[in-house]
C-alpha positions in Angstrom: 42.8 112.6 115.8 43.5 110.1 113.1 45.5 113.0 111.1 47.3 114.1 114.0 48.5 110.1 114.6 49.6 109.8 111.2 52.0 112.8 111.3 53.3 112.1 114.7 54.1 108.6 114.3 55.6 109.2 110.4 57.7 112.3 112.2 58.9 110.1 114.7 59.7 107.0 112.4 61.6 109.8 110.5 63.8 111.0 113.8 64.5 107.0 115.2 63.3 104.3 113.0 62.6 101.2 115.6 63.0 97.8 114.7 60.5 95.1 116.1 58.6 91.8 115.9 57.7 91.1 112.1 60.8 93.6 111.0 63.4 92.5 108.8 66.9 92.9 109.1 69.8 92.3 106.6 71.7 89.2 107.5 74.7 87.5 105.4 73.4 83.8 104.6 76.6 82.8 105.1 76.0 79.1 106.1 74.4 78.0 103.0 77.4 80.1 100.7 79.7 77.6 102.5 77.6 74.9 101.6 76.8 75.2 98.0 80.4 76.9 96.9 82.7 75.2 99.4 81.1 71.8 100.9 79.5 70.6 97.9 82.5 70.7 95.6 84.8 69.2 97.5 82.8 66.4 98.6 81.7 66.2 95.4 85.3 65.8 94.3 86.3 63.4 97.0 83.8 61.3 95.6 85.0 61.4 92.1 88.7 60.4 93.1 87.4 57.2 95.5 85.5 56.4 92.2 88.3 56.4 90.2 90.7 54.9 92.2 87.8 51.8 92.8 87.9 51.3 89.6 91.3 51.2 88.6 92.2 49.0 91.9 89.2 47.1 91.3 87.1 47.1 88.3 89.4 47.9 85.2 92.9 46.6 86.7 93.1 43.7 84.6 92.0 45.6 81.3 93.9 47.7 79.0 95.5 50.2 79.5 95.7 49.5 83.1 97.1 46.3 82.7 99.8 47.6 80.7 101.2 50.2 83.2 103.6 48.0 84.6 105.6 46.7 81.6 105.9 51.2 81.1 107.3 51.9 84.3 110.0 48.6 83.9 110.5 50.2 80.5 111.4 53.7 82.0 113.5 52.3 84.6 115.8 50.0 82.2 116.4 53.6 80.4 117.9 55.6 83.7 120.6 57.9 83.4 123.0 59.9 85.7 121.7 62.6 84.2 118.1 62.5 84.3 118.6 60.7 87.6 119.8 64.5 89.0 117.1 65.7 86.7 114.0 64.3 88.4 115.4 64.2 91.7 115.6 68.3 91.6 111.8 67.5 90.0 110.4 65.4 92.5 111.9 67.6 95.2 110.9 70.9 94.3 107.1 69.2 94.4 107.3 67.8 97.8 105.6 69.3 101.1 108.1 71.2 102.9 109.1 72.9 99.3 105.5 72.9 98.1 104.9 74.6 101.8 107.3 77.1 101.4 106.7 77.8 97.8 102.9 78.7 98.6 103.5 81.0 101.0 106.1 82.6 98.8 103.4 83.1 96.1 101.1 84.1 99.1 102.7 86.7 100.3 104.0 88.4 96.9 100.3 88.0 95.0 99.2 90.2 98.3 101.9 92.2 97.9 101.5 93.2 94.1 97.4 93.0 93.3 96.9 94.6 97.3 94.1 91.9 97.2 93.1 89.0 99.6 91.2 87.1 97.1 94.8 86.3 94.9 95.9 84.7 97.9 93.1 82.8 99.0 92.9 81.4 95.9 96.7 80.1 95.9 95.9 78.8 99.8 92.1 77.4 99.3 93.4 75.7 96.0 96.3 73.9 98.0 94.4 73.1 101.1 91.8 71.1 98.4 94.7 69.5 97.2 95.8 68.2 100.4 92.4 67.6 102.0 91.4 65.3 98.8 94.0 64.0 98.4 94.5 62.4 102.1 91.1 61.0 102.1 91.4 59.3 98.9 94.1 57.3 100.1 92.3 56.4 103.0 90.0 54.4 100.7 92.2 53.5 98.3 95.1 51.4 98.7 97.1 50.9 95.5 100.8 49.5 95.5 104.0 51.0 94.1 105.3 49.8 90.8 107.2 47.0 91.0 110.5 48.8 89.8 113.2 50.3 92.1 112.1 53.3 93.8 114.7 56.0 93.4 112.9 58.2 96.3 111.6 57.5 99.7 108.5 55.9 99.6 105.5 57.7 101.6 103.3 55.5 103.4 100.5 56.6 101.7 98.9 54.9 98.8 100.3 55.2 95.4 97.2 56.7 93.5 96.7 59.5 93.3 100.3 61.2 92.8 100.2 63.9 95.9 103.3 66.1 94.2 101.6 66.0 90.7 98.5 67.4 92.4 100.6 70.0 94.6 102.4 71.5 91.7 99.4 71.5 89.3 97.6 73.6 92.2 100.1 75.8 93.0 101.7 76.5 89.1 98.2 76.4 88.1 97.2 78.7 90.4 100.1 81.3 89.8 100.0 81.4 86.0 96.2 81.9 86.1 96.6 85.0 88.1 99.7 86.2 86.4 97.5 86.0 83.1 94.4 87.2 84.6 96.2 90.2 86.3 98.2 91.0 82.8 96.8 89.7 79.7 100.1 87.7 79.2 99.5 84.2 77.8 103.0 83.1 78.6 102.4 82.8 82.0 100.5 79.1 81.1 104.1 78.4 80.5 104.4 77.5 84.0 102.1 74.3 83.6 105.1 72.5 82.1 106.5 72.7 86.0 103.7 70.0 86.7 103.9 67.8 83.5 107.6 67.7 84.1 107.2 66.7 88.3 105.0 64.2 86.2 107.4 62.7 84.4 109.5 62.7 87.2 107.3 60.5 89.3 107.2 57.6 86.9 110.6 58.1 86.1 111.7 57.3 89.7 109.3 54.5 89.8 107.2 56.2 92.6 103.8 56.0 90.5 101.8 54.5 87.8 100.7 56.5 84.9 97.1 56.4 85.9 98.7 58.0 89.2 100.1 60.9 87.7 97.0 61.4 85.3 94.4 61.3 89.1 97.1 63.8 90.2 96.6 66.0 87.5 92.8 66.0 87.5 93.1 66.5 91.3 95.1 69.3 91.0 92.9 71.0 88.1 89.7 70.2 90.1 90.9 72.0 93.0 92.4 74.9 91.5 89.4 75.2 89.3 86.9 75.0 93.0 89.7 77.5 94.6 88.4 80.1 91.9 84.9 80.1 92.1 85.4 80.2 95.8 87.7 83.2 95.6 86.3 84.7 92.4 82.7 83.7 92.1 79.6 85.1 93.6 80.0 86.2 97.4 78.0 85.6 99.8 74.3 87.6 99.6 72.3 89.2 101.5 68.6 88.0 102.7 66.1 89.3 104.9 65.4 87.9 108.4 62.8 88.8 110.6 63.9 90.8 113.8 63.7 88.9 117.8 60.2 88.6 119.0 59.3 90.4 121.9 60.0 86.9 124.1 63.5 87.1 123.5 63.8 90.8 124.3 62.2 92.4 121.1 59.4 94.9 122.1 57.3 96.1 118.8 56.4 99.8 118.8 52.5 100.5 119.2 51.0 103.9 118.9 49.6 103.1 122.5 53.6 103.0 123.6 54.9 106.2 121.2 54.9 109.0 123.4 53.0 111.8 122.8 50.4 109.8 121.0 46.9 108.8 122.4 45.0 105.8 120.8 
């Protein structure tokens, strides 16, 4: 009888396998991907850019070179020009949100276009989102005045560390020349990173930021771009094994007392 059992119940696992209590099934551990690629990092980098800005505001403001910044940016202003006035205006503008905005979905759309890929685009979008997200809660905790020169743009109401369009265009040239270079080998398409060195200059020139500014706006930008590819490039989500329902939640576990044709 024991023979018999054995071939019955292997034949009929064979025909329709059933799942129940103690089974495993193949779930994606989605949750804790999110967590240790996405969460982590920017947190991790929110973090870094409160630090920073404490200690310039705070700790290091009356020490060199931070002490110094302001004599710089009276420096660049006695040196203005008509023509680097039009200059850095074009500059300052091309980096702002509604041109940043329309610029990234520009890239967004072609990179889907050309590669047929999702993962070139999220990498453009995630990389700007960072950007933005970051960016906003930094100057919620840090409140740092605007140079003491006159301002040749509109002044936004939020804080003048880090510098918002140096971050932008570093994570949105940065992101573009890394897939153009990635995609074709071409080493000229890093080329594009003078786009956010020159919105840069730009800023101090107009007197809207510091130099520290601009420098937190280019690590912003470079740390974001930098957690927008391992996010979009990195590992992907794996797979684990879960046990199945249990027979209180609607599971039922086949016996050989309930596999028809069988007799214990």
């Amino acid at each position: 009888m024991r023979a018999v059992y054995l071939l019955r119940s292997s034949g009929s696992k064979a025909r329709r396998p059933e799942v129940g209590v103690g089974d495993d099934v193949e779930v994606c551990d989605a949750r804790r991907w999110a967590v240790v690629r996405v969460l982590i990092p920017v947190l991790s980098l929110c973090a870094l850019m409160i630090a920073l800005g404490w200690l310039v505001t705070h700790v290091l403001a009356h020490t060199w070179p931070f002490n110094a910044e302001d004599a710089f940016d009276r420096t660049l202003a006695a040196h203005r020009g008509s023509t680097l006035n039009t200059i850095t205006s074009a500059l300052s503008t091309v980096a702002d949100t509604p041109s940043t905005i329309l610029l990234a979905i520009a890239a967004i759309l072609v990179a889907r276009v050309l590669t047929h890929r999702w993962r070139t685009s999220v990498l453009i979008a995630v990389a700007l989102i960072t950007e933005v997200g970051v960016f906003l809660l930094t100057t919620v905790f840090v409140h740092r005045a605007r140079p003491g020169v006159l301002e040749l743009d509109h002044s936004p109401p939020t804080s003048s560390f880090p510098s918002g369009h140096t971050a932008a265009a570093v994570a949105l040239y940065g992101a573009v020349a890394w897939l153009i270079a990635r995609g074709t080998g071409r080493r000229l398409a890093w080329l594009l990173l003078l786009m956010p060195a020159a919105v840069a200059f730009a800023r101090l020139y107009r007197g809207m930021h510091h130099p520290s500014d601009v420098v937190a706006g280019l690590l912003l930008g470079a740390c974001s771009l930098a957690i927008a590819a391992h996010i979009a490039f990195g590992p992907q989500p794996r797979f684990r094994r879960r046990a199945a329902p249990s027979p209180a939640r609607g599971g039922r576990r086949r016996t050989p007392s309930t596999v028809p044709g069988v007799r214990r």
